[in-house]
C-alpha angles and dihedrals in degrees: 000000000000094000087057107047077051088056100042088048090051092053089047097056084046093047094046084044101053080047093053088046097050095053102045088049087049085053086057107041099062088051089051092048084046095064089039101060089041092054117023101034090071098051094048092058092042090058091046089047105052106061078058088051088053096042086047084054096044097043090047086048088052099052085053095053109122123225113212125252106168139026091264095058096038078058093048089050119144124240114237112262083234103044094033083114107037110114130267092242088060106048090051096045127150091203108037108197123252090241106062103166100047116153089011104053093103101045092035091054086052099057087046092057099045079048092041086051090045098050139000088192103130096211092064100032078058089047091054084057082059092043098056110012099041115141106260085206100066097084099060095033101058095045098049087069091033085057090047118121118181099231116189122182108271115227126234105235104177120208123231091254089051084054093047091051082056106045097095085067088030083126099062119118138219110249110260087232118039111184112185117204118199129199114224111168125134095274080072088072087072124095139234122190087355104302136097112261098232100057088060093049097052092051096048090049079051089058100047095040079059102055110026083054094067085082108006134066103243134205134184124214118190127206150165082035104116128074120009122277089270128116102243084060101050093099092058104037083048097051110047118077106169131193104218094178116041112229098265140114114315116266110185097210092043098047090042090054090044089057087040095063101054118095122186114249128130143015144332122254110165094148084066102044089048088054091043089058093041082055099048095042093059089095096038122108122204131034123318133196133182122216114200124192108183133139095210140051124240110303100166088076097252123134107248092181097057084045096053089045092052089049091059103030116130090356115101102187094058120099137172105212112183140186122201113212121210085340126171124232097256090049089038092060084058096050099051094047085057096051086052102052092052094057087248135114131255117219124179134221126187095183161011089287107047091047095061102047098041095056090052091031101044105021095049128085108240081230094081111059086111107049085053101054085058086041112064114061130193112274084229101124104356120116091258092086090046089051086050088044093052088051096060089040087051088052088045106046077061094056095060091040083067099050093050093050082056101055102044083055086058090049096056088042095060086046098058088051094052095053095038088053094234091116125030124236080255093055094043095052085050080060110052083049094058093043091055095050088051086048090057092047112054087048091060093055088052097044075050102052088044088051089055100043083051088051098056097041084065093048092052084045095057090041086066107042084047088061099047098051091049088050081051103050093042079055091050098047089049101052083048093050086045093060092050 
């Protein structure tokens, strides 16, 4: 009897202690839950709710993207917010990859789908292929050609005042041997007036290879063209002086091509390309000039003065005649001790304009006024209009590289859609079509925008033919009006 009121009693305590547990435990839970649900709940519902709050934003951006409908707005043209980054060389491409999503195609599929369960309207489901798969190159490519202006080399057509203020050196002859220098280092990349340096210069050394080569021998030497401006290229840059145009007779397509094919880069080393045509011209009989075009004074630690003062020692018909180019005092000074020292002359020339008319003003004999009336010719019909043509097909042939990256990039889209069944066979075939029509358009704008560039290139054409037969007739009337 005692045992089992011992074991009655235990089971009781068990029993009133498990009570007492469960019901401190059942104090406890509600104010857990409690917590739980104040702090965690909302966050819970913040972290369901943004990516809704991004998609919303997305969706609303991709409504608003513009299709372009002129060549203003194809220029203006956004970059997908996928393929923002993706390189130049990429997005012109004449051979797009086959994979043409590589690196975006799942998050790519994932923002389709959250566009695909927000709409099934074709129009916008063909705008988020804009949004997030438009060409980066578009920008840079359409106004290149928009930015293209035909420039052919103006004559210099004197006028009979201009010959009477030059009668008293009428005599004076062009050098036998005309050697042109000209600067392109990387200071040659700014521009003046709008436009690069370099491209002004060139036309100008075209000019006055023109026209000096209807009596003298002529040569180019190019520098300042190889390596970059960097450190690790000065070496390089420093070191390589390069004669683009033999010294020969003047042919109009070879020396234009010679001009065409330098592009601005490194540094400037004048003190070399002074001792490289002290060097050639050692074998050389007659009188020699050089003729340098350069914005900047020497900057690969070389002595240009010494240099110029070796080239005409002991030789009294050699000259180094120069003209600094948008050159600041400090570099100018230079400059013009060089040109002193080479028995020549210094001119400067703050812009487009000066440039031009001191290298045939200054540069050329008097003497030969007449030779260069005979010897400028209208650009009607010479391969100069066919090398300014090339450049607007080449823009544009980029152009339509880039159109065609872009919508490779839509196609694959669709078809991801379609396997993965956020579009039907139905929807997918709306955008392709879609896809083709904004093909079509953008190439007309661009077919639009060439046609234009050719256009002007004839107007300025037939400007300057014009010219050049006014200028003919007034000399005509006056020869007749002299033998009277």
């Amino acid at each position: 009897m005692i045992k089992r009121a011992i074991t009655v009693t235990s089971i009781l305590l068990l029993f009133l202690t498990g009570c007492s547990d469960k019901k401190d435990v059942s104090k406890e839970k509600p104010e857990a839950e409690t917590d739980v649900e104040a702090v965690t709940a909302p966050q819970k519902k913040e972290e369901n709710k943004q990516p809704e709050v991004k998609e919303e934003t997305a969706l609303t951006e991709i409504e608003a993207v513009k299709i372009p409908a002129t060549i203003e707005e194809f220029a203006s043209s956004m970059s997908g917010q996928l393929t923002k980054d993706f390189p130049y060389d990429k997005e012109t491409a004449s051979w797009p990859s086959t994979n043409t999503l590589k690196g975006i195609e799942d998050e790519l599929t994932e923002h389709l789908r959250a566009a695909a369960k927000a709409t099934g309207d074709t129009d916008i489901l063909f705008k988020s292929f804009i949004y997030y798969l438009g060409n980066s190159a578009y920008d840079e490519v359409v106004p290149e050609l928009m930015a293209f202006k035909p420039q052919f080399d103006e004559p210099y057509l004197p006028e009979p005042e201009e010959v009477s203020e030059n009668k008293a050196i009428q005599e004076k002859a062009a050098p036998s041997k005309a050697i042109i220098m000209l600067d392109a280092s990387s200071s040659m990349l700014l521009n003046v007036d709008g436009e690069q340096k370099m491209k002004i210069a060139k036309s100008a050394v075209r000019s006055f290879a023109k026209t000096i080569g209807a009596t003298s021998e002529v040569s180019l030497y190019v520098y300042g063209h190889a390596g970059s401006q960097e450190n690790k290229d000065k070496q390089l840059s420093c070191s390589k002086i390069e004669e683009v145009y033999p010294l020969q007779k003047y042919h109009e397509e070879n020396f234009y091509k010679a001009v065409d094919g330098v592009e601005a880069k490194g540094w400037t080393p004048l003190a070399g390309a002074l001792n490289k045509a002290n060097e050639v011209s050692q074998s050389m009989d007659g009188d020699i000039t050089l003729y340098i075009v350069s914005d900047g004074a020497e900057t690969c630690d070389g002595n240009p003065v010494e240099e110029a003062k070796q080239f005409v020692q002991g030789e009294e018909n050699r000259k180094v005649n120069i003209i600094g180019f948008d050159v600041d005092e400090k570099h100018e000074n230079q400059l013009k001790a060089v040109a002193e020292a080479g028995q020549g002359e210094y001119f400067s020339a703050k812009n487009t304009e000066e440039l031009k008319n001191t290298v045939i003003q200054k540069w050329v004999p008097p003497g030969m006024i007449e030779i260069m009336g005979k010897q400028w010719a209208s650009p009607k019909g010479t391969f100069a209009i066919f090398w300014q043509d090339m450049d607007v097909d080449k823009m544009s042939q980029k152009i339509s590289y880039a159109i065609n990256v872009e919508q490779g990039r839509f196609r694959d889209a669709a078809n991801v859609m379609l396997i993965e069944k956020m579009i039907t066979e139905e929807q997918k075939d709306r955008l392709i079509n879609k896809i083709e029509e904004h093909k079509e358009k953008l190439e007309q704008l661009n077919g639009q925008l060439k046609e234009q560039k050719k256009m002007e290139i004839d107007a300025e054409v037939n400007r300057i033919d014009q010219k050049i037969n006014d200028w003919a007739k007034r000399m005509e009337l006056l020869r007749e009006e002299n033998k009277k």
